[in-house]
N, C-alpha and C positions, 0 to 999 in steps of 0.2 A: 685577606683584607686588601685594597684597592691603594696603590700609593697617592693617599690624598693631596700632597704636594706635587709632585711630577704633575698630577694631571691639573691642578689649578693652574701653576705657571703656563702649560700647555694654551688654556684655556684662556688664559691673560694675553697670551700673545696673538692670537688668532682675534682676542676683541681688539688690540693694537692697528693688527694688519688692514683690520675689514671696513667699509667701506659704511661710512655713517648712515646718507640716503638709499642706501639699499634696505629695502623694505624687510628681507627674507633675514639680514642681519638682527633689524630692530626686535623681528617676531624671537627668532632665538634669545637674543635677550632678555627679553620681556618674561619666559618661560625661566630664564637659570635662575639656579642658588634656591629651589623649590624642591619638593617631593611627586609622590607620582598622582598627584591632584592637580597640579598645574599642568602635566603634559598634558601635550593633543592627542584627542581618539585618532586614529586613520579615518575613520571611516567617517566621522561627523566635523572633522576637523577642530570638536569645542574639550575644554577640557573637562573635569567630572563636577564643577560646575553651572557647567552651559555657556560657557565666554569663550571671547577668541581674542588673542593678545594683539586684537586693530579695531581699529571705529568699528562701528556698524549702525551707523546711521538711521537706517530703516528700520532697524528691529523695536517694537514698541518694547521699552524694557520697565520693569515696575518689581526688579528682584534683586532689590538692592540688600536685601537679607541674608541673599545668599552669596551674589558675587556679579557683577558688572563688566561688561565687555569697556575697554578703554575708550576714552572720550576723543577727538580729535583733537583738541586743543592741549589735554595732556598727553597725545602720543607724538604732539608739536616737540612739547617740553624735553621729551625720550630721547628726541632727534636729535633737539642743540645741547642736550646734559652729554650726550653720545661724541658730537663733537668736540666739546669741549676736554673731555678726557683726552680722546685721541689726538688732541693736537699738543697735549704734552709729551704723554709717550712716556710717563714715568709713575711708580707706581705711589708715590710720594702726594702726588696731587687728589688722587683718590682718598685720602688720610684726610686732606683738606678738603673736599667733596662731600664725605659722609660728616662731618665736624659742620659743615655749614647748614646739610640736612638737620641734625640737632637743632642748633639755633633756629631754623627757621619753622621747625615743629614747636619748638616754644614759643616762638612768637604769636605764632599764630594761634595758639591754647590760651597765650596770655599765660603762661608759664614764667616764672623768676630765674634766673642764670643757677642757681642751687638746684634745679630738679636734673636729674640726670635720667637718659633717654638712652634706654637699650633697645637698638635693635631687633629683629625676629622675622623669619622670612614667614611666620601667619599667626593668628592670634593661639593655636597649640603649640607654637615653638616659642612662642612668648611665654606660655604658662610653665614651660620647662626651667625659663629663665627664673620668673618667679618664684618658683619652689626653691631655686639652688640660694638666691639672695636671702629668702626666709629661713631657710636652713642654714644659713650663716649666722643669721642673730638670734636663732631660740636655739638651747638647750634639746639633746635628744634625751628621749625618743618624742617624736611630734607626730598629734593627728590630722589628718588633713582632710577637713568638713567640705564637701562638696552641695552650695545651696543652691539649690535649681537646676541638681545634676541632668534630671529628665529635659530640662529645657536650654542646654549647653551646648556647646560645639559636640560633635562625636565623640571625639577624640579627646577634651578635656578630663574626665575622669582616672582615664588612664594616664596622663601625664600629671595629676593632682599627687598620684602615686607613684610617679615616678619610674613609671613605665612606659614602654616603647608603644605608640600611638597606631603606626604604621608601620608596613612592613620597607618603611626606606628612609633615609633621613635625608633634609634638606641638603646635605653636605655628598649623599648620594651614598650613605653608607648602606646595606642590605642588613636588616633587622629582623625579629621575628616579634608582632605586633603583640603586645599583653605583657611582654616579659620582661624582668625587670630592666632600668637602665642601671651599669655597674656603678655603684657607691653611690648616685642620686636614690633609686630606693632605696637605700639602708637606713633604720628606724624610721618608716616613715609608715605609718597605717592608712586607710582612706575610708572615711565614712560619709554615705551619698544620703543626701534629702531630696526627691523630688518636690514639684511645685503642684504635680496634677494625680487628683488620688485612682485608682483602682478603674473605674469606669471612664476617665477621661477628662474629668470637670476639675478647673483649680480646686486645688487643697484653700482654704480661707485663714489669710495670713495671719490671725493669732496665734492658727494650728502648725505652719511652720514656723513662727516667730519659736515657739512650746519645742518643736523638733529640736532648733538650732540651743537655745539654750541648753537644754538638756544633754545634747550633744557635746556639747562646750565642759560643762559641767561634769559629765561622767569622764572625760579625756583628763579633764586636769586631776580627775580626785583620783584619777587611776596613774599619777605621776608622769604624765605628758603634758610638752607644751601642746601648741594649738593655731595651724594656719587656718584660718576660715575663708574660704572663698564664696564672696558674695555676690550678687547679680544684680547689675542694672540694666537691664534693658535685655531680656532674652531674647532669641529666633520666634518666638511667640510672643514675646509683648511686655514680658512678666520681670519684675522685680523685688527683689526678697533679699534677707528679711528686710523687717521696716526698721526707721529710723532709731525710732525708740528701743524697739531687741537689740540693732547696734551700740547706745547708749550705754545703755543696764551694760552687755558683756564688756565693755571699756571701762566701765566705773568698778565694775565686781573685779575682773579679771587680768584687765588690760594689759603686764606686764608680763603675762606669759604667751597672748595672742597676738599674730600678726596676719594682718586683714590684708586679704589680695580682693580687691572690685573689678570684675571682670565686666569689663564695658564693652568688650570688642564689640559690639555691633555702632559704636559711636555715639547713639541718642543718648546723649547724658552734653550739658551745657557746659562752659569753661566753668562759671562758678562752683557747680558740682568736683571739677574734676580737682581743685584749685582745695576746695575744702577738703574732700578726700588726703590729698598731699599733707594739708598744713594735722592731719592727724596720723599722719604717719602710715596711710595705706600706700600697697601698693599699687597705683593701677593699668588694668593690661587694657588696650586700644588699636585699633584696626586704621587703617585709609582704605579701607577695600568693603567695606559693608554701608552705613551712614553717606561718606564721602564719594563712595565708586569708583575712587580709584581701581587699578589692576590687582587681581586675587595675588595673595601673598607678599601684604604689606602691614606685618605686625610692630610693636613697639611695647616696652614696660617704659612707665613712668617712675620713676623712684624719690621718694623725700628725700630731703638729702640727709639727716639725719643717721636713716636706715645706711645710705649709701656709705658714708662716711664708715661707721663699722663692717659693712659687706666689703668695703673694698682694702678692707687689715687681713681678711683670710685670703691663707696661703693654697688653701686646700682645694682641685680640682678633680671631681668625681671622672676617672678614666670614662665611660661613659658619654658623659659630658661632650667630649671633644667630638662627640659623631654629629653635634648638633648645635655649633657655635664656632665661632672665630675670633679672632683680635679685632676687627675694625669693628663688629658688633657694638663693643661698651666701650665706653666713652674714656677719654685720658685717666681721668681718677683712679681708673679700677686697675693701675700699672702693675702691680703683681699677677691679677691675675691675667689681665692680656698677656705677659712674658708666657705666659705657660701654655698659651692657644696658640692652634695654626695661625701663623703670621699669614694669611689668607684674606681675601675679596670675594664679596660677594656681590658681584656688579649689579647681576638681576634684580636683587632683594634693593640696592638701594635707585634704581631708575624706578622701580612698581612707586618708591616710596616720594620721588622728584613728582612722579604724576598726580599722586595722592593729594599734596603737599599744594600743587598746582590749584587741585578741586577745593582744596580747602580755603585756602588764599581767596576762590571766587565767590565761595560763600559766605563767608565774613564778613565781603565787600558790599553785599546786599544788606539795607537797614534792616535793623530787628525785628520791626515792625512789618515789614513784608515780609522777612523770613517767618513769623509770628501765623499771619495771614495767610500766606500760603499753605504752611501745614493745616492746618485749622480747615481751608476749603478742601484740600486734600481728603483730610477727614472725615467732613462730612457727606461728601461724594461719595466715599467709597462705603459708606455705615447705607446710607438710603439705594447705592446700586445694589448691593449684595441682599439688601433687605428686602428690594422687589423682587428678586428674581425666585420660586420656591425649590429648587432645585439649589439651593447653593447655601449653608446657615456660618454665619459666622462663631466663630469660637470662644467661651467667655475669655478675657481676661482680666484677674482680679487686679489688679495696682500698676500704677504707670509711674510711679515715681516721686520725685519728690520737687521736679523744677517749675513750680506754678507761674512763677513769671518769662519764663520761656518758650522757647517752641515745642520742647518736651512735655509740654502739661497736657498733652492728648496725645493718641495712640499715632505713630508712623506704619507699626508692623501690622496687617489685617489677615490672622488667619482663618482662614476657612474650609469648611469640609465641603466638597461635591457630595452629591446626593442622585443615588440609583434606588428606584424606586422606592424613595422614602429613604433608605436608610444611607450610611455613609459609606463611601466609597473604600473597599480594602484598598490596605499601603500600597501595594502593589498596581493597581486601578489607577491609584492617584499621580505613582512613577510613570505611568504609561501615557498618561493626559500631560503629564509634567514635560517630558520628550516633547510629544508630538504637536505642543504650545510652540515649541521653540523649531519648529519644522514647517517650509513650504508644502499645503499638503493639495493644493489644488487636484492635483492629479487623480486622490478618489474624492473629487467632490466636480465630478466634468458634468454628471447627470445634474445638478443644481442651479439657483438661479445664478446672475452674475454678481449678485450680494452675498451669495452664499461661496462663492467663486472667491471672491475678494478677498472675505473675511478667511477663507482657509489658508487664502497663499499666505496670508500678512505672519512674521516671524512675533510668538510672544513669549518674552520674558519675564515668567515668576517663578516666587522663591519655590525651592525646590520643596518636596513634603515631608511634611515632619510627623512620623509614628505617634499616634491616641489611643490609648488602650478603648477598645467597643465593650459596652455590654456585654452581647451577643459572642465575644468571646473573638482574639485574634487581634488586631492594629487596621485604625483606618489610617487614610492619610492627610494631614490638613495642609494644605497650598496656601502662600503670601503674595499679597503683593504692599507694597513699602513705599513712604514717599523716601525722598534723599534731596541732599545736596543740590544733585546737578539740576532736578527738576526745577529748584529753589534759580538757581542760579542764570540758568540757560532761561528761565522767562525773565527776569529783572533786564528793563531795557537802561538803566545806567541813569535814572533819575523820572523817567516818564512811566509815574506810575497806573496813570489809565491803560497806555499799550500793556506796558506789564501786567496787568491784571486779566488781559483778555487772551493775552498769550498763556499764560498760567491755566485759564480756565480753559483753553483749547487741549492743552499739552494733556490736564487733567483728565480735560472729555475723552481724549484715547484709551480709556479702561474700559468704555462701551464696547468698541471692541474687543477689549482682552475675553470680556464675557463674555459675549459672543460667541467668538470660536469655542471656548470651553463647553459653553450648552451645546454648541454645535458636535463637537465631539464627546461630552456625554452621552448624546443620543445614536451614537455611531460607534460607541466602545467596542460593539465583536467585531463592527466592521476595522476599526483600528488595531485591534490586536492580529489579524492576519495579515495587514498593510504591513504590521511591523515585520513579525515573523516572514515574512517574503522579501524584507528587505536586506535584514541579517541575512536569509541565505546567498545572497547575491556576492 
């Protein structure tokens, strides 16, 4: 085992020494205090999910489902949050650093000074946290429902269970990925509900509304509590169960269930989140999905209630420590930070300065155009995908529950590619997924100069997500998302004619995202030897 201390202090001094305006610095940062998902390939320089920790201005991006290259303006914020450290030189001010990031994420939630904000360098290191606070205030042994497993992060399930996600932990400890984590899995069961049945097509929500009860109900009658993890807003689109299955299991049960809403993709409004709290959930949230901030910028929200008892236990699952620190949670939780590496996690909290940035600019935009904008979003993306036959969009059943916001219609669009009719294998769909996000001019020299254009142009969508086929095997369905920045970057700061024409421009660039795609489903064998040629290099 690695002496985790030595090498932080190591690492603390070296961000001391180093030199703020140097770029090569900011990018190291931007990358710590993460697992092996944030590293850089060698060879494509992005990490495993398609970003690079600097602007990239050019790149048409629309994969905010999956993860966002940093915006300029927030990689501004990286620079003078960067200086700002370094001009103390003491590790005290970081204490007050991350204490201000707190506040200023509740601020901007519209959060009450009572909710307490734990840190997490990604929305699975968040869920790890969760587990351990739930398991603080129920009674063992507890089951732990997973709703909309099939439609989660990857890694979620395994962490509902309390098992190791990855084979590496944020803290850079070497793991072995399934197995359990010490004393976090101990009595802890995990029982998964997907959203999408057997052939591909949503389950229809009474039918998991009927899962999760039942679920609920056989856990307690068999002497367990019961954490439920619920869904708003999946990588697909989906949210489960409904209001009312929530209701009914609170009025029936309440006392032995504690509800974790996993919202990491962010589409869920303050007053969602606001309500959620005032009933005691906990809920887990991203700046790196919705907002586009830099990948690996998780948070648990806590009522404080829950908080207030979580933070009376003494008990720290050894485990535990491969994947948390003190500056993590918040003063409150004073026992148990005495018991964590007195440790920083600089990375984890700059990703979360930038996040924090993007969110501040959204906000700043009336509701009413933020409203507008998704809404045109929307409908662009339902009538492009709808011309084109080659491309079919995916159903999804329920979007939620915020009808007077900008959540009351879809942000995520996912879609299948389509090869002769049918839908593209998972694998097909990884392959187009790449070479979206790759200048490919070079096999398209025979073609016109639109055809030219359209190949070199860099396109970012969400990466594909497994649908079981008919026919037997996983296709794969690709996103593209509105977010934040797209909301943001067209509001001209009051002049809402410009902004509406900038909006409508910004939006028009998914003509091309399509484009390339047709273009390269028509070229698929010829892209799978491009590839294969390139690897060998």
């Amino acid at each position: 085992m690695m002496d985790h201390g030595k090498t932080v202090v190591k690492r603390s001094n070296e961000f001391y020494r180093a030199r703020a305006d140097d770029q090569s610095v900011l990018v190291e940062l931007l990358i710590a205090g993460g697992d092996s998902r944030i590293q850089l390939k060698s060879r494509s320089n992005l990490n495993a999910y398609g970003c690079r920790p600097l602007p990239q201005p050019d790149i048409l991006s629309f994969a905010s489902s999956t993860a966002s290259s940093i915006s300029e303006r927030a990689y501004a914020v990286v620079g003078k949050a960067v200086r700002h450290l370094q001009s103390n030189n003491q590790f005290g001010d970081f204490e007050s650093f991350i204490e201000k990031l707190r506040s200023k994420l509740k601020i901007v939630l519209g959060l009450g000074e009572e909710t307490d904000v734990v840190f997490a360098p990604s929305g699975t290191d968040a869920e790890l946290r969760a587990l351990f606070l739930a398991k603080c205030v129920l009674p063992p042994p507890v089951v732990s429902i997973v709703v909309s497993s099939d439609e989660t992060g990857s890694g979620m399930p395994c962490a509902a269970a309390g098992c190791h996600f990855n084979s590496e932990t944020s803290n850079r400890f070497q793991v072995v990925k399934g197995e359990p984590i010490h004393g976090l899995a101990q009595n802890v069961n995990v029982r998964l509900i997907p959203t999408r049945a057997a052939d591909g097509h949503a389950r229809p929500s009474r039918e998991v509304d009927w899962a999760v009860v039942e679920s609920v109900k056989a856990a307690i009658a068999g002497g367990n509590t019961v954490i439920l993890h619920v869904m708003t807003y999946s990588k697909l689109g989906t949210s489960a169960p409904t209001p009312e299955c929530l209701h009914r299991i609170r009025e029936v049960w309440g006392g032995s269930v504690q509800i974790i809403d996993d919202a990491c993709q962010a589409r869920i409004s303050r007053a969602q989140i606001r309500s959620d709290l005032a009933q005691d959930r906990i809920v887990l949230i991203t700046g790196s999905k919705f907002f586009t901030g830099p990948a690996f910028s998780g948070a648990v929200l806590v009522p404080a209630a829950l908080s207030a008892r979580a933070a009376a236990s003494a008990d720290v699952p050894m485990g535990f420590l491969k994947y948390t620190c003190a500056s993590d949670w918040p003063r409150r939780f004073k026992r148990l930070r005495a018991k964590l590496p007195p440790t920083v996690n600089i990375g984890q909290a700059l990703r979360w300065a930038a996040a924090i940035e993007e969110m501040e600019s959204y906000f700043k935009v009336p509701a009413h155009f933020r409203s507008v904008a998704i809404r045109e979003f929307s409908t662009f993306v339902t009538n492009c995908i709808g011309d084109r036959s080659n491309l079919r969009l995916l159903d999804q059943p329920c979007f939620g529950d915020d009808k007077d916001e900008e959540f009351s219609v879809p942000t995520v669009f996912p879609f299948l590619p389509l090869r002769d009719g049918q839908p593209c294998a998972f694998a097909e769909a990884m392959l187009l997924y790449r070479a979206m996000n790759e200048d490919l001019s070079a096999i398209s020299a025979a073609g016109g100069p639109n055809q030219r254009r359209v190949f070199s142009q860099c396109c970012h969508v969400g990466q594909p997500v497994e649908i079981p086929r008919r026919a037997g095997g996983n296709a794969g369905a690709l996103r593209v998302s509105a977010d934040a920045r797209l909301v943001s970057e067209s509001w001209s700061g009051g002049d809402e004619e410009n902004a509406t024409a900038r909006l409508r421009s910004n939006i028009a660039k998914l003509r091309i995202v399509f484009e390339k795609l047709l273009f390269l489903l028509d070229r698929l064998d010829e892209l799978q030897s491009h590839e294969r040629r390139t690897e060998a290099v």
